[in-house]
N, C-alpha and C positions, 0 to 999 in steps of 0.2 A: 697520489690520491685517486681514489677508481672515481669514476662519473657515477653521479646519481641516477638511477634506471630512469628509463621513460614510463609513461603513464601506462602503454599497453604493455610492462612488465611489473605493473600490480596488478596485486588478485586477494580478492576477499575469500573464506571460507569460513560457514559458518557449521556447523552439527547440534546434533542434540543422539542424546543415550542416555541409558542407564548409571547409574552411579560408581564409579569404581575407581579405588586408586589405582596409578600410574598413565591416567587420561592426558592432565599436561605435556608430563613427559615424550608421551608419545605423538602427539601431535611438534612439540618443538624440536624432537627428534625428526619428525619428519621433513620441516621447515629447514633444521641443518643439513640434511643429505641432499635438498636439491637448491642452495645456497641461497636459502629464502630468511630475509632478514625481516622483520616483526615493526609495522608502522604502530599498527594498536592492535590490542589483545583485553577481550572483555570477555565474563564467564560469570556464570550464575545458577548455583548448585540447589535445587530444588528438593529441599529435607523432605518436603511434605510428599511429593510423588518419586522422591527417590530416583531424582532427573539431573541429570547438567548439561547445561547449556554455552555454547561458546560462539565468538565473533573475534575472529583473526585477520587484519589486514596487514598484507608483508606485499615487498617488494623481492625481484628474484636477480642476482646480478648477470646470472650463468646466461647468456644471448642462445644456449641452445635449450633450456629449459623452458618448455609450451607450456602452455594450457592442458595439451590433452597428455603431454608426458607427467603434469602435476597430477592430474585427477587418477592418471593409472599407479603415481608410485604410494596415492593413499588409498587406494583401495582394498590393501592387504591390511592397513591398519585401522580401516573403517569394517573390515569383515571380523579382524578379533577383539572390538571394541563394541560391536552390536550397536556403530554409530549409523545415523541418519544424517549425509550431511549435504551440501553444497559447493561449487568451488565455478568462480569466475574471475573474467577481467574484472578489474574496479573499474574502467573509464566507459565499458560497455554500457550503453542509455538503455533503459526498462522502455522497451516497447508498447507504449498505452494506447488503450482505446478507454474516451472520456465518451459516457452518457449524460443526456442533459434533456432535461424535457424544458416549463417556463421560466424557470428561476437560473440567470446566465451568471451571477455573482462568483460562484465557483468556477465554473466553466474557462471564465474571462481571468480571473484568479491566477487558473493554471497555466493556461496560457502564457500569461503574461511572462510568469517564470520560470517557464519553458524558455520561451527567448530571451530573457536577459543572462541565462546559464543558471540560473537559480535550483534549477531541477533539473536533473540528468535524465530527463526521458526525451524519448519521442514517442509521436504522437499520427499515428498513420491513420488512423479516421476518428471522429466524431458521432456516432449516433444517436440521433433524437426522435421522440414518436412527436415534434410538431416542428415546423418548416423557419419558427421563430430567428436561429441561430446561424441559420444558412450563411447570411452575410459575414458573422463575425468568422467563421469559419474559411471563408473565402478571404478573409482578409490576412488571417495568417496562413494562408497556401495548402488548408489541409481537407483532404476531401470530407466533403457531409453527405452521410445515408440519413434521408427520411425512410423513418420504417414504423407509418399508426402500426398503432396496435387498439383494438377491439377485444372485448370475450371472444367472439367467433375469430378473429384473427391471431390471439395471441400465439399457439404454438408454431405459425408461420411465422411469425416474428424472433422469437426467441430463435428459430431455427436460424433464421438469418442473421441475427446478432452470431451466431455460432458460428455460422462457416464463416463469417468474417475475422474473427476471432481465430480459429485454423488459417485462413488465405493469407494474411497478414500477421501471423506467428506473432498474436500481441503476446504480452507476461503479464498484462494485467489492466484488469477494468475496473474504472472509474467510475462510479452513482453520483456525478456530482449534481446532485437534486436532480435526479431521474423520478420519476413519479410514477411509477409503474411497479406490482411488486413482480417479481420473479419467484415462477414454479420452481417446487421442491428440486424437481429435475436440472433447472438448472443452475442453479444453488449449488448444486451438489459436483457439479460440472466445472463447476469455477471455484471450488473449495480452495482458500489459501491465495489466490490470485485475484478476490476482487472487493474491494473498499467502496462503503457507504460514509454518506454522511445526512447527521439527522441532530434538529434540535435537541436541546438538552431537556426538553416539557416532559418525553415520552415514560411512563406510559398515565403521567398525570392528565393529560391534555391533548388527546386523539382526535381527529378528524380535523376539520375546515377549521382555518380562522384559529390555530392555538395560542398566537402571541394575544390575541385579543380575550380568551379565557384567561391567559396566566394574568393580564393587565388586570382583568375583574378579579383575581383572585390574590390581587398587590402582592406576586413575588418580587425577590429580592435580587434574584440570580438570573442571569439570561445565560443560556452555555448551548455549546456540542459538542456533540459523539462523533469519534472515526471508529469505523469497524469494519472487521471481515464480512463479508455476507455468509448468512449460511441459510437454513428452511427457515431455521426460527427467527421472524418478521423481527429483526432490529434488535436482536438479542446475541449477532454474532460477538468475537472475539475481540474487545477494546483495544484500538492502537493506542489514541491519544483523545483526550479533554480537556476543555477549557471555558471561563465561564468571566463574567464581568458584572459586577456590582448595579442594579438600579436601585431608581428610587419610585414613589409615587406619584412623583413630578414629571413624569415620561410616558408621554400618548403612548398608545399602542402603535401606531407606526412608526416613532422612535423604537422602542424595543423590537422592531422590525427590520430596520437599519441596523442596530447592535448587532440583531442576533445572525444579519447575514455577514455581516464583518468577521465574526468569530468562528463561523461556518468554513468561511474561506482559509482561515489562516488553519482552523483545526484540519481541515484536511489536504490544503499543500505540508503539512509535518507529517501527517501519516503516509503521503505519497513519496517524499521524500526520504522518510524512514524506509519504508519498503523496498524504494528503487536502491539504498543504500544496503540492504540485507539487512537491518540491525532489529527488523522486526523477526520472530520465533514464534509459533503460535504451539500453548503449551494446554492443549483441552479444551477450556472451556472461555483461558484466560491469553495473552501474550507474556511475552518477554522482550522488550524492547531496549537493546544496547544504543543510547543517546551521545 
């Protein structure tokens, strides 16, 4: 009976292309030529834009088969497939940098299941534009940048989010209630790499104080949004939502409490999702293999 691989002999790989038969094929063709056996295998062929989409997790038994002799022996079959794809370790942790401006709910969230194993990232800095978080940040060992930001300060600020962001080779940034929005520019700079989260009111219920409009306006549903960031203010690419029942009977600071409860968990699933590959962003919309 052969030994079951070790963890740094899985590898996920995901693609996306055009529509055509013999895509399977050749992708499990490729998996048997470098004795790569198949943990889960998820796909999802897009009629409407004439797209397929995949998420393949295999183990490989061959001890001389890498990483980088995987990713060379598909690239012959990702150039005559006009595929778009990825390929890594599975045990490899998403490199994160979490922002956080007053609201630590999330912050603390990820944290947490950062250290229990719950989440495969790490988490190489923290940045916030107020000083609030320092502590908690210090308490789990991870450096904190204060970095205000002002009108007059912000593109010195974003700047420095950036080169942090290069110095510390993150994959991906965290808005967990960062309150600050981000210029087109760099929006555009963290295309695909960077997850907001935002109640579910928007865009009924804008500015200051919207649990306390929804309350005057006896909704029913408290929820949130996870998404990509993109220019367009909170209209990027949906990971995941989720929403929970109220009633009339519930202050506005209870629906305040709800809706940071759901905040939190909606977006450890989108960070999760993501660190796991099984998110796809398909235009306007995602594809998320669950």
């Amino acid at each position: 009976m052969s030994l079951r691989p070790q963890p740094d002999r899985e590898f996920v790989l995901t693609l996306s292309c055009p529509d055509r038969s013999g895509l399977v094929h050749a992708v499990t063709g490729f998996l048997v030529r470098h004795s790569g056996n198949i943990q889960e295998s998820q796909q999802f062929d897009d009629r409407l834009q004439d797209r397929f989409f995949m998420r393949v997790h295999f183990d490989v038994s061959d001890p001389d088969t890498s990483l980088e002799k995987l990713r060379s022996g598909f690239a012959p079959v990702a150039e005559a497939y006009r595929i778009t794809w990825q390929l890594h370790t599975a045990s490899t942790p998403t490199r994160t940098l979490i922002m956080v401006s007053k609201f630590g709910h999330c912050l603390n969230d990820l944290l947490f299941r950062r250290r229990t194993g719950a989440l495969n990232i790490e988490v190489p800095a923290i940045v916030s534009n107020h000083r609030d978080f320092a502590p908690l940040a210090e308490s789990y060992g991870i450096p904190f940048h204060h970095v205000p930001v002002t009108p007059e300060t912000k593109p010195e600020a974003e700047a420095r989010l950036l080169e942090l962001v290069e110095q510390l080779d993150i994959d991906l940034v965290v808005l967990a209630r960062y309150m600050q929005i981000l210029s087109n520019d760099l929006c555009k700079q963290l295309e695909g790499r960077a997850i907001n989260i935002h109640h579910s009111f928007l865009p009924s219920f804008k500015g200051a104080r919207p649990y306390v409009q929804a309350h005057e306006r006896g909704v029913k549903l408290v929820g949130a949004t996870a998404h990509y960031v993109t220019p367009d203010l909170d209209e990027g690419p949906i990971i995941e939502q989720d929403v929970i029942r109220v009633s009339h009977a519930q202050s506005p600071e209870t629906l305040v409490t709800l809706g940071r409860d759901v905040e939190a968990q909606v977006l450890a699933r989108a960070v999760e999702w993501h660190s796991q590959s099984r998110v796809m962003i398909n235009g306007r919309r995602t594809v998320v293999f669950r």
